[in-house]
Phi, psi and omega in degrees: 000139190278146149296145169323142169281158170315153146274130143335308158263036189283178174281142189224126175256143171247132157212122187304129161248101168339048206077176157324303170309312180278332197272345187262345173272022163266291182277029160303288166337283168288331165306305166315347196221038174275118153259343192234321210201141184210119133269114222224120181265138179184162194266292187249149171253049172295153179272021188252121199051233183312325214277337185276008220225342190249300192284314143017262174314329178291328212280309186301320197288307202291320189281323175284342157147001186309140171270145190216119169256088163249159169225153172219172178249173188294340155254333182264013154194086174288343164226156186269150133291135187308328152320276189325290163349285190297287167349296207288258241313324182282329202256011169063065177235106163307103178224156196234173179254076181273159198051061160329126179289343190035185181329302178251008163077224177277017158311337176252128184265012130015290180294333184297333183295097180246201202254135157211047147262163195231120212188124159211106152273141173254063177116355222050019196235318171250142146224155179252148184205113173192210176254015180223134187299183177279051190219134168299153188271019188235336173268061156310125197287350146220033149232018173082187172307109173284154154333269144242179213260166174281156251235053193248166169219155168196139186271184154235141186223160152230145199150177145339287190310347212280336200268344168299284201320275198330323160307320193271333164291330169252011151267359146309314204281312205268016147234024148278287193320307190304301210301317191279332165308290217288340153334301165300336215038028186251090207276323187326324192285000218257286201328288188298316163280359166290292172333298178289333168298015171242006199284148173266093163317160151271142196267107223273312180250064212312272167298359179264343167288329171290332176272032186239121159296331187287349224262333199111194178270179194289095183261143191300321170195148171203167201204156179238122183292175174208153159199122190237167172276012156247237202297321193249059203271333188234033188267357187239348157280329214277337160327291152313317186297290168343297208289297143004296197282330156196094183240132184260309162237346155196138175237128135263100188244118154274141208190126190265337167198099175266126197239343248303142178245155159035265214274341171287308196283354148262348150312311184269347180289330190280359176310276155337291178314318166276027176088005178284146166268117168277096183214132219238118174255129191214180181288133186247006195243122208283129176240311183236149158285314187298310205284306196264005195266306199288355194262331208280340190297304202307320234283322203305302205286340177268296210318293177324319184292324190126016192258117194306072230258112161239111213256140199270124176266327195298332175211219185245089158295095175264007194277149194230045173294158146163139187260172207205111179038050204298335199262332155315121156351296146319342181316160195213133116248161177206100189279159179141193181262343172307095159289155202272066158231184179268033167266294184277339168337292201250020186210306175295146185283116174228159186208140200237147132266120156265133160243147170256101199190132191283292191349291156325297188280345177274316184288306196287322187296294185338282198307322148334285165289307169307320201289313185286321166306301211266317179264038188217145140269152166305115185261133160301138190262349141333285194268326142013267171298337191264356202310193167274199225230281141012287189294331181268355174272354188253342148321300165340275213294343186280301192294342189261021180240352181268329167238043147277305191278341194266312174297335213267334183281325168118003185259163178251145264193000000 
């Protein structure tokens, strides 16, 4: 029997976190002070400076009796280093991988569906939900010590949501369990743990983590979006679209690989058109070829519409935000792992918080707005229009590997 759904408008405390620097001595924090359970999802899991500060915390959380879960996935952490390894195992801090790449890897496209949302519940009572890994913010695993740190957001939440998250994580872990049973060939046992990964938990300590002032503020409403490859395949675009279609005076989106298919990318141009002020913060620092290459063709019909394209330099933009009419009543925000292309659109498990909450939404536009003054340019329809001949062929060659890749899964786009 299911538990009721979350309300939106049950009570919720929110509090924005700023990169690394805020988010990983928040969840340190709550892990150390973890009494039953600490369940923690993430795409990548490096040991290097803060991140090692968090497998710590797992290890302390695990030696007192904490039940501790983690997953992680099969391309952005395919392997644990074996120090690390040999550690969680003595201190009983449980972990599994998921969709492990095997022999031939992303050849199969299958393999493309991965885990890339970052979800920790605690206790049942707090969760984190945002765009950043288990990776310091000083660090990148393949360009190394950064400069300054990267451009991220994650919330901390108590409330209604923490029993969404707290749901979707251990029915992930126990049907991962079922697939390495039936693996075993040990299928009652394969059977009997599906069954519990369909189980609804109870949401144990409901309203007094919403009433903790320390937890942050008090927001009017929020939800936690999901997206999976079964029942919840379009719920966080289709969010976007919703929210985009009525917006009266400004739309803001920071987006780390922006791809928009079709029907987003005419939501905000008709946007622009009825006079909402647009303005798209994206990656301006070369990171992936597909990813960063493949965004730039799109740029003409929003620049022509009126929409402001600003691309962040200052670092690495890993962040998957946006606000919506902050000053307003009616304000939309949004934290999470999505990025607005079709890996995650259309292929990856992600997870957004929206709130509905001016406050809120006035703090995400500021930070917002400094990345684009100080650490960003601006694109111009001048130079745009002027790039070289070199850059639009590798523009090309990016989009057309992109819906290569679109083809080769059977989805449309």
């Amino acid at each position: 029997m299911s538990a009721r759904a979350a309300n939106p408008r049950d009570p919720h405390r929110i509090r924005l976190l700023h990169g690394g620097q805020e988010f990983f001595p928040a969840l340190v924090v709550a892990m150390d002070r973890a009494r039953s359970e600490v369940r923690l999802e993430t795409y990548i899991f490096d040991f290097t400076g803060d991140a090692a500060q968090v497998a710590e915390a797992l290890i302390r959380a695990a030696s007192r009796g904490v039940t501790t879960w983690v997953v992680v996935d099969g391309v952005g952490t395919p392997d644990l280093p074996q120090p690390w390894c040999d550690r969680f195992k003595a201190a009983g801090v449980q972990w599994k991988v998921f969709s492990p790449l095997g022999t031939l890897g992303l050849l199969i496209p299958s393999r493309w569906r991965r885990l890339h949302r970052k979800l920790c519940v605690i206790d049942g009572r707090l969760a984190f939900c945002g765009g950043i890994n288990i990776l310091d913010d000083h660090h990148d695993p393949h360009h190394g010590r950064l400069a300054r740190p990267r451009l991220d957001f994650a919330v901390r939440a108590a409330g209604a949501l923490v029993m969404q998250a707290q749901e979707a994580t251990a029915q992930l872990w126990w049907r991962m369990q079922s697939v390495e049973d039936m693996r075993a060939h040990h299928f009652p046992h394969a059977f009997s743990t599906l069954r519990t990964g369909g189980l609804t938990l109870p949401w144990r300590l409901g309203d007094d983590a919403a009433a903790d002032d320390a937890l942050g503020h008090r927001v009017q409403r929020a939800t936690l979006v999901l997206r999976d490859n079964l029942l919840h395949r379009g719920r966080i675009e289709r969010a976007y679209r919703r929210a985009i279609a009525g917006a009266t005076q400004e739309i803001i989106i920071a987006n780390a690989y922006f791809l928009p298919g079709r029907r987003l990318r005419k939501a905000l141009i008709h946007a622009a058109r009825r006079g909402v002020t647009v303005r798209l913060l994206l990656q301006g620092r070369y990171e992936y070829f597909m990813q960063f290459h493949a965004a730039r063709p799109i740029y003409g019909a929003l620049l022509a519409a009126g929409i402001e394209i600003h691309e962040y330099t200052a670092s690495f933009l890993h962040a998957k935000v946006a606000v919506i009419d902050a000053a307003t009543h009616q304000s939309w925000a949004t934290v999470g792992s999505s990025n607005l292309d079709p890996l995650s659109l259309l292929l990856a498990r992600e997870a957004n918080v929206v709130v509905r909450d001016t406050a809120f939404a006035q703090d995400l536009r500021a930070r917002l707005v400094d990345a684009m003054t100080q650490g960003s340019r601006q694109v111009a329809v001048e130079d745009y229009a002027h790039r070289p001949l070199l850059q639009r062929v590798k523009e090309r060659i990016a989009l057309g590997l992109m819906r290569l890749a679109l083809f080769l899964t059977g989805m449309r786009y």
